[in-house]
N, C-alpha and C positions, 0 to 999 in steps of 0.2 A: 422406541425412542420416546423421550420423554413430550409432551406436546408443546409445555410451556420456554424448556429447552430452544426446542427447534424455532418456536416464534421469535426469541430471544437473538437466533442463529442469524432468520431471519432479517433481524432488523440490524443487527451487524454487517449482514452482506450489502444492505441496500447504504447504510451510512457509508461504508466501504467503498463501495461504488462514487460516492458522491466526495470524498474524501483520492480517491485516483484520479477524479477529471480535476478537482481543485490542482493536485500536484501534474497533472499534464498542462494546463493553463499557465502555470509557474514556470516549465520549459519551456513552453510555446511562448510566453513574456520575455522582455530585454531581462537579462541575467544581473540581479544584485543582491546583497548579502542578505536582505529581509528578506526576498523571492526565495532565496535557496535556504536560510534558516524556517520560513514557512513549510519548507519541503521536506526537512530533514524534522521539524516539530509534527507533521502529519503522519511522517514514515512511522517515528516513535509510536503515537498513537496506536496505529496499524498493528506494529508487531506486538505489544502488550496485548490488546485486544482480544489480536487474532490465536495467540495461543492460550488465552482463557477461555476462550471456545472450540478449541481442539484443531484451529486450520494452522499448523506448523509450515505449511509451505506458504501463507499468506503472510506466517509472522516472519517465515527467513525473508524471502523479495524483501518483506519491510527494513528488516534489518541491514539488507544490503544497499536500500536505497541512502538511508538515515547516516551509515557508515560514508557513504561516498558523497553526499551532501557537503558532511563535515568535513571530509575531508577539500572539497571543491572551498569552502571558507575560509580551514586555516590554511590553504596552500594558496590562495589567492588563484586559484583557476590551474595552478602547475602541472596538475596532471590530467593530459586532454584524454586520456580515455576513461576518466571518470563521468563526467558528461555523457558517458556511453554508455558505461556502465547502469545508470541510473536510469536510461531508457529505455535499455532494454529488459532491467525488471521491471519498471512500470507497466511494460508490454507483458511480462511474465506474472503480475499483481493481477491486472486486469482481466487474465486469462483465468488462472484461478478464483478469482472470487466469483468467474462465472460459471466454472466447470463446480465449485461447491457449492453454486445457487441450485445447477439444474439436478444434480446431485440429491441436493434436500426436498427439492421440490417432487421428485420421484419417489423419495423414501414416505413421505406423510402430505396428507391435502394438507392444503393453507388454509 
């Protein structure tokens, strides 16, 4: 693997990281349409990102949270298992980015 690559990978894991407590803080907040467009703008983030650095399961969760945000906006909350939805890939984002931190971190020293 490439070296400058993987520093690169690196520092997307760790933005990554900081970027899933941001949108955990945003559920864990009273719920309003800046909160959840902040969530659904970070998701995006996420999934562009995350599949230019080859984590396709970092960029789907993303995609699925960014999908269900929007949709919690334009439905004005209508669909209550979207809220669920979005927490439990939060839980599934947060898993991954840690299972392709330990992943990288075994493949090459830092």
């Amino acid at each position: 693997m490439d070296y400058e690559l993987n520093e690169l990978r690196r520092e997307f894991l760790d933005e990554a990281r900081e970027k899933v407590r941001e949108m955990q803080n945003a559920l864990d907040a009273e719920r309003d349409s800046a909160a959840i467009d902040r969530l659904a703008y970070l998701a995006h983030q996420l999934k562009g990102s995350g599949g230019s650095y080859g984590y396709a399961k970092i960029s789907s969760e993303a995609t699925t949270i960014e999908k269900e945000a929007k949709r919690l906006v334009n439905n004005d909350g209508g669909d209550p298992r979207a809220e669920e939805r979005i927490q439990q890939s939060v839980v599934n984002l947060r898993a991954e980015i840690e299972r392709s931190a330990k992943e990288l971190a075994t493949a090459t020293p830092a």
